[in-house]
N, C-alpha and C positions, 0 to 999 in steps of 0.2 A: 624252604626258602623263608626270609625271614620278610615280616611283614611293611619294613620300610623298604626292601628293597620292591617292593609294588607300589609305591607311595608316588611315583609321577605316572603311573600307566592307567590313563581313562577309560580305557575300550576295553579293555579283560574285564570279561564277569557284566559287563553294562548290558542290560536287558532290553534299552533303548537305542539302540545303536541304528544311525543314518547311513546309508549304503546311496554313497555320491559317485555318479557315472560320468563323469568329467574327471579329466586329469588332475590329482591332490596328491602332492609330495608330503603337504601337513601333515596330513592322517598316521605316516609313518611315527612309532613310538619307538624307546629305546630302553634296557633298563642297564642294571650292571652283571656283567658275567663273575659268578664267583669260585672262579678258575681262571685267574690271570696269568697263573703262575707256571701252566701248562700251554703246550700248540692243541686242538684237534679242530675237528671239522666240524660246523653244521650244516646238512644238506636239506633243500626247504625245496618241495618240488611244488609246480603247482600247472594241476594238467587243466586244470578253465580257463584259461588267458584267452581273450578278445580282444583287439584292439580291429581299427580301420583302415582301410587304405585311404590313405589319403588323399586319392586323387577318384577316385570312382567310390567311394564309402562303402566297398563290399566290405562286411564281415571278417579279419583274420583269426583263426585257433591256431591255439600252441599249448604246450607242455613248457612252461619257464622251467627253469632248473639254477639254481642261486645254489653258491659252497662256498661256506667263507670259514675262516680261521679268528675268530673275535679277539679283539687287543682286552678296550674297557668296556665297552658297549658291547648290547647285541640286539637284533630287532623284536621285537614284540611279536610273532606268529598273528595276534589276528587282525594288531594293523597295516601288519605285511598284504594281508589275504585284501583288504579293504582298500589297499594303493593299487594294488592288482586290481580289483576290481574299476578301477577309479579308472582305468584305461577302453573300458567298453564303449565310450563315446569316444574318443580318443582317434584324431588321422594321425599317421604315423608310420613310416616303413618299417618291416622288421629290425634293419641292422638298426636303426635308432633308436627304437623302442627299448632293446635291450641294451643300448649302452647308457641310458637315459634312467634306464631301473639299475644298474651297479653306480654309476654317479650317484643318486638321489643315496642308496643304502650306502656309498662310503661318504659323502656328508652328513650322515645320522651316525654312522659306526664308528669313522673313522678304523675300518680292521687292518689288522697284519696284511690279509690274505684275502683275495674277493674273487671269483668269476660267476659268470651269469651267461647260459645258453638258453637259447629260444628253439624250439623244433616244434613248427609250424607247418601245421597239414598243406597238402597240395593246394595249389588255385590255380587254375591252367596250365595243368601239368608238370609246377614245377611246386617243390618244397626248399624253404630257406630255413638255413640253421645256421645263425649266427652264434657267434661263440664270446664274448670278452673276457680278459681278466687284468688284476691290476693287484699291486703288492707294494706294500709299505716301502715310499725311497729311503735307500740310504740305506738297507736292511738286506737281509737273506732273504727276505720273502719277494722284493722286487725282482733278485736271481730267480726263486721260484716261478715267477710270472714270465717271466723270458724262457725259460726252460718250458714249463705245461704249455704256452704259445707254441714255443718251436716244436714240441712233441705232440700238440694236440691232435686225437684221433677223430679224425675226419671221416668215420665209417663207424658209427658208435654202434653199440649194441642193438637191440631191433626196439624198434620204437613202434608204442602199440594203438597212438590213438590214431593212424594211417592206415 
């Protein structure tokens, strides 16, 4: 990687890094993919996710699960980890939470190709796994989004932090 292409990202490599537990969309960083010229995937999991109920402040855990298809942009890994973070004070129901983390990354990305699953341990005996996705209008990849929606598997593999 060449060394301008790190020339806007604050947070990689900074030794002093502030770890904010309120909701900050800022924090997310972007740089440029140097593979425009191809489709693939980057899948970014991230099984510490906290956020709160909003209405009783218990505690929520999840496994986020973010897969996008980068256009020009792509997110920075550890200010990704840090916007995650930034939800730990955070009320919020699941299914917003996660539509709220693929909003914020396709304002910073702008990608081809985006969804974002949340699989969220029990809390009264029930588990929520919201699903979103969204794909470039006017493109193949908005068909994509319509297609993985209407196919998505609703019985996914076995999910282990339950």
């Amino acid at each position: 990687m060449k060394e301008q292409d790190l020339s806007g990202l604050t947070l990689l490599g900074n030794q002093g890094t502030s770890y904010v537990y309120e909701y900050n969309p800022e924090v997310l960083e972007a740089f440029e993919n140097n593979h425009q010229d191809r489709d693939y995937f980057v899948k970014l999991n991230f099984p510490e996710f906290t956020t709160l109920c909003p209405m009783t402040g218990q505690p929520d855990f999840a496994t986020i699960y973010i897969s996008y298809i980068p256009d020009v942009k792509m997110v920075e890994s550890k200010s990704l980890k840090l916007y995650l973070f930034s939800y730990r004070n955070h009320g919020g129901f699941h299914e917003d939470s996660v539509n709220v983390i693929m909003n914020d990354l396709i304002k910073l990305m702008d990608p081809r190709y985006i969804e974002v699953w949340g699989k969220f341990t029990p809390r009264g005996g029930i588990s929520i796994d919201p699903y979103c996705n969204y794909g470039k209008p006017g493109t193949k990849y908005e068909q994509m989004a319509e297609h993985r929606m209407m196919n998505h598997d609703m019985y996914p593999e076995k999910v282990d932090n339950r």
